[in-house]
N, C-alpha and C positions, 0 to 999 in steps of 0.2 A: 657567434665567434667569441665575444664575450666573456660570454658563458662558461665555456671551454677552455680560454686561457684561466678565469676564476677558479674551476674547479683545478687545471694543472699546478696553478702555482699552491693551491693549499696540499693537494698531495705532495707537494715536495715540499713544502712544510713542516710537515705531518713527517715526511720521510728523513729527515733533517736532524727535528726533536728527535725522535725514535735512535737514527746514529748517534747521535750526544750522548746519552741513555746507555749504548753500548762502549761508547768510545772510553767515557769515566768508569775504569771495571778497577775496584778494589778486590784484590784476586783474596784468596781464602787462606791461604798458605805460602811462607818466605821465598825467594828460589832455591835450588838449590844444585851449587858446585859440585862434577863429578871428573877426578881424574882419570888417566887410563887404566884399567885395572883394578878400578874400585867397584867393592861390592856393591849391588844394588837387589833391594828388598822386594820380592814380588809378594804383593797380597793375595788371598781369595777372598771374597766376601759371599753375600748370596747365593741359592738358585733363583731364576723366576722365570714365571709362565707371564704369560699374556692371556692364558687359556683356563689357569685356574686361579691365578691371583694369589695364590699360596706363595710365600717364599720359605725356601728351604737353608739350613745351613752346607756350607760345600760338603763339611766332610761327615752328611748322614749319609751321602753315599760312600761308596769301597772305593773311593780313590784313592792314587798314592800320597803316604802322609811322612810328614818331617819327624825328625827325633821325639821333639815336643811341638805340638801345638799349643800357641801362646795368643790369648786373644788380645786384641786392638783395643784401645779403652774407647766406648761411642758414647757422642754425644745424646742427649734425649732424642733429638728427630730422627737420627740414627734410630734409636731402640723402636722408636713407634716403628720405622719405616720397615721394620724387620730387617736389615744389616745386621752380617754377620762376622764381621773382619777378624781373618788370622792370620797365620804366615804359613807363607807356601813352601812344598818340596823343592823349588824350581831355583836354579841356582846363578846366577847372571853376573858377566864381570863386564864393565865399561868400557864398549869399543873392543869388545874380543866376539869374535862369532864362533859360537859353537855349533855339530854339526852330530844332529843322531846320539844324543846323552840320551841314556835308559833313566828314568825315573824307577820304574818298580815292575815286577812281573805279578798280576791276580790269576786265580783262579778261581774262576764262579761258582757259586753253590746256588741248588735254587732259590735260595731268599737272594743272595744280592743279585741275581738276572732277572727277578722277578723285579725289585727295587730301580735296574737303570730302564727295564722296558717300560713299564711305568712313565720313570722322567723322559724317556723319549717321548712315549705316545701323547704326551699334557706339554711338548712342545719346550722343556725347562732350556734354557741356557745358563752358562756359568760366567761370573762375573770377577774380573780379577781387577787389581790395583798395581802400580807402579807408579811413585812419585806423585802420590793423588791424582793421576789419572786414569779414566777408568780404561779396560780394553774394548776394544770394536776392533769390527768384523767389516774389512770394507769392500763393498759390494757393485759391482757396475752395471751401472743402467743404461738403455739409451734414452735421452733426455732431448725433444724435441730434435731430432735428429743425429747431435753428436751424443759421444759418450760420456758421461756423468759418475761421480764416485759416490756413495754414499755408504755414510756408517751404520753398523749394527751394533747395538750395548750387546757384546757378550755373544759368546759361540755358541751352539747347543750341544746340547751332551751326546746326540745322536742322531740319528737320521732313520726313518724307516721306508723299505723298497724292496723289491722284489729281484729274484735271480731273472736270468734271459733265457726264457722259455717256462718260467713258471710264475704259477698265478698267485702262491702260497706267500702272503705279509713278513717278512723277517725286518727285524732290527741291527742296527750297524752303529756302532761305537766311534767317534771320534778320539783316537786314542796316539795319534801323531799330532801335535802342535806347531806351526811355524810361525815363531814370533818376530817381529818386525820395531825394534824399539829405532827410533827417530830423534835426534840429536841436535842442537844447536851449538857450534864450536866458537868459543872466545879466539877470535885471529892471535890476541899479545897473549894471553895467559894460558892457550891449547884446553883450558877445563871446558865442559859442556856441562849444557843441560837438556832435561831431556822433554821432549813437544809431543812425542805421539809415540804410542804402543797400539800395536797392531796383532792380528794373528789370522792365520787362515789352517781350520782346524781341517783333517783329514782323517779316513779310517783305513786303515792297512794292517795287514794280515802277516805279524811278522813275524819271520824264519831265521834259524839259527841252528847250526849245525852240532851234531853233539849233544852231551847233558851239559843243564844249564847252570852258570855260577855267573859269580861278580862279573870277572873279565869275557862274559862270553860276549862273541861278536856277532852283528844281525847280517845277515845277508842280504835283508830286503831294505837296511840305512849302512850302508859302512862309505863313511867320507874318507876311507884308504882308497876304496875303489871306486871310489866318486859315484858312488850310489844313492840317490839321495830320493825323499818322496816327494816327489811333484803331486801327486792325483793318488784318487782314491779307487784305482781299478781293480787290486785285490781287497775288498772293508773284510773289516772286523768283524765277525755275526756276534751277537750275545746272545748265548743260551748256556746252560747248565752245563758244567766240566768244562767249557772253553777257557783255554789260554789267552788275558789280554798282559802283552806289552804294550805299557804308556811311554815315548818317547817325547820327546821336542827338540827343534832347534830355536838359534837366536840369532838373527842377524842385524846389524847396525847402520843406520842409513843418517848421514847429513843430510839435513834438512835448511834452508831457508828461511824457514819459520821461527820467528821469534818466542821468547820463554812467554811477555805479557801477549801473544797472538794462538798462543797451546791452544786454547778454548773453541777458537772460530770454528772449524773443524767439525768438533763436537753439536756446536750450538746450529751447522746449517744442516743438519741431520735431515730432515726434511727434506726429502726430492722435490714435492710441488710445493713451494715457494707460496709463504701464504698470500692469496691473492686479494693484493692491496687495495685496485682498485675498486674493488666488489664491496671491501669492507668501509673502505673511503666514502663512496655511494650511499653505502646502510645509514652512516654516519651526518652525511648531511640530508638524507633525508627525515632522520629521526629531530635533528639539528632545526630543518626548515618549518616542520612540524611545531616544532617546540615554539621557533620564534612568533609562528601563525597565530599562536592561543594564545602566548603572550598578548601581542598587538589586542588581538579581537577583548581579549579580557581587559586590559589597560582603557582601550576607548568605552567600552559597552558601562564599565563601572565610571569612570568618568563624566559620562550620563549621566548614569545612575545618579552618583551623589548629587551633582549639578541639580536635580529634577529635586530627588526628599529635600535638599536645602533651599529650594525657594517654595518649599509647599509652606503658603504663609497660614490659608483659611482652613477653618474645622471640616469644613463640607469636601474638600480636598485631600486634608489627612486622612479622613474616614474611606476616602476610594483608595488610598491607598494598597497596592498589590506589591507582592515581590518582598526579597529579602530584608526590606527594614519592618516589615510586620511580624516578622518573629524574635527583633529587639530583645524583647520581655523573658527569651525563654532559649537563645542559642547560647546561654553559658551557664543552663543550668546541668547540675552534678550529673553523669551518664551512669549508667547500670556497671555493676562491677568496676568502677572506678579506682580499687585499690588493683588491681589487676592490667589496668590499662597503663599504671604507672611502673607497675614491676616490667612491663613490657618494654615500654618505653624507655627505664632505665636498661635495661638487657641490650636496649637498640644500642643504644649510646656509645657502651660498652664494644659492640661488635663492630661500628664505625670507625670510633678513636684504634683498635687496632688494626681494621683495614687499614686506612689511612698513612696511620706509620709504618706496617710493614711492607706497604707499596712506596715509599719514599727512600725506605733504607734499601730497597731491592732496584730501587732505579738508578740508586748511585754505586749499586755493586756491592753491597757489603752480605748479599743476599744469592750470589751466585752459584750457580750449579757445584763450582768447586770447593765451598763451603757447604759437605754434604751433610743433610739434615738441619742447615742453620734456620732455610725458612720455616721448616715446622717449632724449631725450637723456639725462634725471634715471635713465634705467632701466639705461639702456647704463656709467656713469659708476660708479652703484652698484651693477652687477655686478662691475665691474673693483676697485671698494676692497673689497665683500664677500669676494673673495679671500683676505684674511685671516683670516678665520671659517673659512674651506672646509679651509686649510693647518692651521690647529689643532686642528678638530674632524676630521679625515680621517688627524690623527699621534696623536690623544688616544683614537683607535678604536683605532689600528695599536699602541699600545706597551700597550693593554691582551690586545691579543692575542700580547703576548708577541716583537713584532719589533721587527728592529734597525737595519735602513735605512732612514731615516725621509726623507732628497732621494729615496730613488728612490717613495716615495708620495707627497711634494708634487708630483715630479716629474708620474704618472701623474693627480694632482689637477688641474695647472693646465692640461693639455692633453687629459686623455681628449674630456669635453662640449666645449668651446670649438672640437676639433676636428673633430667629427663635425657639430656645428651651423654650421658655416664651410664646412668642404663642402659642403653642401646650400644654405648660402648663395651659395657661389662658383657652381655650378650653374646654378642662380634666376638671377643676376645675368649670367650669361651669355648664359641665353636673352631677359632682358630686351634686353641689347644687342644681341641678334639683331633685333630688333625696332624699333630704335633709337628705344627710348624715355626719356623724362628719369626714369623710375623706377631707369635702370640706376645704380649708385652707380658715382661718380667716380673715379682712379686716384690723388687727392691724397687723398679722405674712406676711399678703400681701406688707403693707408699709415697714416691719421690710425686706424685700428681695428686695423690688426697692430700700432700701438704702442702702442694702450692695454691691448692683451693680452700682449703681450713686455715692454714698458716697464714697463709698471708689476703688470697682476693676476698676473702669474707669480713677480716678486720679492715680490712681498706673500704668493703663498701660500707661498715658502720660509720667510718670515718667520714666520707662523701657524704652519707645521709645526714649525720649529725651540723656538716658545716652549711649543708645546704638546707636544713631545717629551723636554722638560726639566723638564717635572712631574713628581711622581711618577707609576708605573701604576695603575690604580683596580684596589684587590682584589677577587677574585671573592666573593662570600658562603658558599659552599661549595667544597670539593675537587673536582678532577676523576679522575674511577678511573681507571688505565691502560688500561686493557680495557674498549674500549667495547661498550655494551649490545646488544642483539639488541632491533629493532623489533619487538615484534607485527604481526601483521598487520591493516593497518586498514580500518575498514567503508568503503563505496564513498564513504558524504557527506566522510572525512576527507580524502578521495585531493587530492592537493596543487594540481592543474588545478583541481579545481572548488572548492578553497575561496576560493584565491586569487581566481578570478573571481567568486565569489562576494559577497567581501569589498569590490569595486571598484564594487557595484551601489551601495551605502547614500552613499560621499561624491560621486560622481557625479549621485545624485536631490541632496544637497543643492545643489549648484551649475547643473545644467544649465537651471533658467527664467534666471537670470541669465546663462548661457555663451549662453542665444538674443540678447539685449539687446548684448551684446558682441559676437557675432560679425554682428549687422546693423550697429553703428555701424561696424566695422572694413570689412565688403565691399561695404556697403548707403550709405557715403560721408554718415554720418550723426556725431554728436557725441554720445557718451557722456561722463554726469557725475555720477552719481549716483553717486558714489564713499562717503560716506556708507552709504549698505546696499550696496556694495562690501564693504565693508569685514567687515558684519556676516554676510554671508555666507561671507566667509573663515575670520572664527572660526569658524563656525559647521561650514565643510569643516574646520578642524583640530581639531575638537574630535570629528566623525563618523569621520573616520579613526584616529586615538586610539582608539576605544571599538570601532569594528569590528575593531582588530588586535589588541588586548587580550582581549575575547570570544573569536578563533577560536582565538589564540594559546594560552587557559586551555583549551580542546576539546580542542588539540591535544596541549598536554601531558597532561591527562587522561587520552588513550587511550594514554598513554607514549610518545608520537614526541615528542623531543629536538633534531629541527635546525629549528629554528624561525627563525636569523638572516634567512637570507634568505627565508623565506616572511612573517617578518614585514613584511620591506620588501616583496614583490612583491604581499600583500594589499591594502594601500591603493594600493598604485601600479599596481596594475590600475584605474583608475577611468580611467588614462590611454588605455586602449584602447576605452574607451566612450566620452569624449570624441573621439578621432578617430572614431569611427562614428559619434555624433551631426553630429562634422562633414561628414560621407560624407552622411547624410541630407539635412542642413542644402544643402548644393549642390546636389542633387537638385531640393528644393522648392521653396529658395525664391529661387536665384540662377539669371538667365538668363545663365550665361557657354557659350558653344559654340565658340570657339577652343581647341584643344589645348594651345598655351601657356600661353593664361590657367586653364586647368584644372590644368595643373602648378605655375602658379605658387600657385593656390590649397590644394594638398594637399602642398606641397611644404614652406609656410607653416606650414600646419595640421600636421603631419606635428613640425617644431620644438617649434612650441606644445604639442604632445601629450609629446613627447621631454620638454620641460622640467617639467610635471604632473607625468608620472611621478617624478623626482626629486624633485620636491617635495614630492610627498603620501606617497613610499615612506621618506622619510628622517621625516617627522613618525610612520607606523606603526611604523616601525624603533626610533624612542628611546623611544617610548612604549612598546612589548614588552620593549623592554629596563629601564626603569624597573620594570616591574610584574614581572619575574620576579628581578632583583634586591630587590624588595620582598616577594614571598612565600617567595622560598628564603633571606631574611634575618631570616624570622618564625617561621620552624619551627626546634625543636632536633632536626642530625640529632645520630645516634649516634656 
């Protein structure tokens, strides 16, 4: 019973923080005051799939287009994201409903029917703006019995179905629009603003009598005759020579909903509500785990020491077993050890900007409505983290006793930035094979070799220099010239399987939430629960700590002394289960079947894994190093 209220009141704990988290929202963009009858701007921005992972610009298709297309000026995450922002044909006055406006009349040819059956059959939707908000498509579900509303980012271009009584595939054009803009009214000053844009796209087959001009009227939308389209019972086919008229209307709803509450809406997108206490559970038992090794390791070294410190006789010292017998030789220099500090500094690097841009993202400066800010907040505080990476990557290096301290900033500031730019330049390649607006630009190209040459390369000289100017941190013991003779160790100690061993425990801490993440990232969804973000973080750098410290104290136990880098590669194995949950993850539950889009997805994944590992292997790393500079600093040797 206990028990059970323990666990209740920490989930509401848990659930509490998390509200606070959303409650302080630094929105992205000012309000903004609309009287009656004021113009308001509808954007377009992208196409996108969930099926190809391509994004397109709106108007590489034949849509109808304005006098001038004028684009949007995007920030850098913007440009990576592939956003495409411009301004739309669609014309909107505040608080007036309109009813059946013609936008444009096409006519197909086989390149452009070939072009939208295409975006049909790869699933594209189109994404538009108003008042920096995006459009959705709201949809109802039944949810546990009642009825449930949920949004969709964006309409699709089309739909594909078959006539009643034949079995022949045809494609159908959403080519009617009903938009739904949502309003919040000032009681004393009558201005509004605006909370939610909506649309429920349709395809209709529409008719008009006569030859067609400006003023011609449709038969199948005339609000003289109160004609209007509910449903899609005559659609639009797309084929070759077909006539499409694009129409819309606009209709204006007061809402309730407050300008700083626009977002909620957006953000509970999600019909299954992530299941908290599933993740709550994971978390204390990764938690209970954690505190178990603690205790066991606290008491067992405890001993430990207690015992080598009262060993007074020679005949005693000489029985000695276990980790103070390899005193002479656990700090001596490790194999490639200019490498394990360019690591290490890389680690540091990817920490210091985790860190921060989960801080700035849990107080809201980081929010969905700030679009592209978290790519750009991330990319900006990698390149100033630099300075942490050149410090701590010279503070490793000069404790190992070297002396050129530029040619390991050097290896700092280009090992990772160059191996992840490859793989990015790749990616980007095939994207432009493809000619998609995902492809990054040859100005935003320059604009990122000069935030890595410009500026994160002289910042990590800078780190390296003031961190090579310290003094060396001394060992706690002597190293013997004559290094030790390993025993021979039993099969669990053998270095493959601890190491992978070791990469199980911070992997279960994170992977329900590495599902949450990787649906908002390919599933074209919005992640914001930054909040227990966060506490899952701790929570992987506090599991990584304890799991390298554990095998690291096994290790030396059985007397094996090169622990550097197996301390780093024990937690930083968890990065090889995260790429294989990714590998699953595509499998299940993405329908991408383009070869491209498969590459661009594990190519991605493939980074994202690369940059784990660093970061989880540089937290196992200093923590091994902390605790055995802590026990060979508590024993008196001889």
């Amino acid at each position: 019973m206990a028990m059970e209220f323990g666990r209740s009141a920490i989930a509401f704990l848990l659930l509490l923080f998390i509200h606070a988290t959303h409650s302080f929202y630094l929105p992205g963009v000012a309000p903004q005051d609309f009287e009656k009858g004021d113009e308001l701007k509808v954007k377009v921005n992208k196409l996108t799939s969930i099926k190809t992972q391509l994004p397109y610009s709106y108007y590489s298709l034949p849509f109808c287009q304005p006098k001038k297309i004028v684009d949007s000026t995007e920030n850098l995450g913007e440009v990576l994201r592939g956003d495409r922002i411009e301004n739309a044909p669609y014309s909107f006055k505040m608080r007036e409903a309109q009813m059946c406006n013609i936008l444009c009349r096409v006519t197909l040819d086989a390149k452009t029917a070939k072009a939208f059956k295409e975006k049909i059959d790869d699933e594209y939707r189109v994404n538009m703006i108003l008042d920096n908000l995006p459009l959705v498509v709201p949809i109802e579900r039944v949810d546990q019995g009642s009825p449930a509303i949920v949004y969709q980012l964006g309409y699709h271009v089309g739909l594909k179905g078959q006539y009643e009584g034949s079995k022949e595939q045809k494609f159908f054009m959403h080519n009617h629009l009903a938009f739904t803009v949502r309003y919040h009214r000032d009681i004393e000053t009558d201005a509004a603003r605006i909370v939610g844009f909506e649309v429920k796209p349709y395809s209709v087959k529409h008719e008009y009598d006569g030859e067609w001009s400006e003023k011609t009227r449709l038969t199948t939308c005339d609000p003289h005759k109160k004609r209007l389209v509910v449903s899609s019972a005559t659609p639009q086919e797309v084929e070759q020579k077909k006539e499409i008229i694009f129409t819309y209307d606009v209709d204006f709803q007061e809402s309730e909903v407050k300008w700083a509450s626009r977002w909620d809406a957006y953000l509970l997108m999600n019909d299954n509500q992530i299941h908290w206490f599933s993740i709550v559970n994971s978390l204390m038992i990764v938690l209970f785990l954690s505190g178990m090794v603690a205790m066991i390791m606290l008491r067992t070294l405890y001993r430990d020491i207690s015992r080598y410190n009262e060993l007074e006789t020679q005949e005693e010292a000489q029985e000695e077993t276990g980790w103070k017998l390899v005193h002479g030789d656990v700090f001596r220099l490790p194999t490639n050890s200019d490498l394990l500090c360019v690591y290490v500094g890389t680690g540091v690097q990817c920490l210091g900007m985790v860190l921060v841009t989960m801080i700035f993202a849990m107080l809201g400066f980081l929010s969905p409505s700030n679009r592209g800010g978290l790519m750009t907040a991330m990319l900006l505080l990698w390149v100033f983290m630099g300075l942490f990476a050149g410090y701590a990557s010279s503070r490793l290096y000069k404790m190992f006793k070297g002396t050129e301290w530029k040619r390991i900033a050097f290896r700092t500031a280009f090992l990772f930035p160059a191996v992840v730019s490859a793989i990015f330049f790749v990616l980007n390649a095939l994207i432009w094979g493809q000619k998609s607006s995902g492809a990054v630009p040859f100005g935003t190209m320059f604009a990122l070799i000069f935030l890595w040459f410009g500026i994160s390369v002289p910042l990590v000289f800078v780190g390296a220099y003031l961190g090579f100017k310290k003094p060396a941190v001394d060992d706690p013991v002597k190293t013997n010239k004559i290094p030790r003779q390993i025993p021979e160790q039993a099969w669990y100690m053998n270095p493959v399987f601890s190491i992978l061993i070791g990469g199980i425990l911070p992997f279960g801490a994170v992977f329900i939430e590495l599902f949450f993440i990787l649906t908002s990232i390919w599933l074209n969804q919005f992640y914001y629960i930054f909040g227990f973000l966060f506490l899952v973080f701790v929570i992987l750098i506090v599991t990584c700590a304890e799991i390298t410290v554990v095998l690291c104290y096994f290790q030396l136990c059985s007397e094996d002394y090169l622990w550097w880098w197996r301390s780093y590669l024990t937690s930083g194995s968890s990065a090889l289960y995260l790429f294989l949950y990714a590998t699953f993850y595509f499998f299940t539950k993405l329908q991408i079947t383009k070869l491209v889009s498969a590459m661009l997805y594990f190519g991605y994944m493939l980074i994202a894994s690369y940059a784990f590992f660093v970061l989880t292997g540089t937290i196992g790393f200093y923590a091994c190093l902390w605790f055995t500079r802590l026990i060979y600093s508590s024993v008196k040797i001889d």
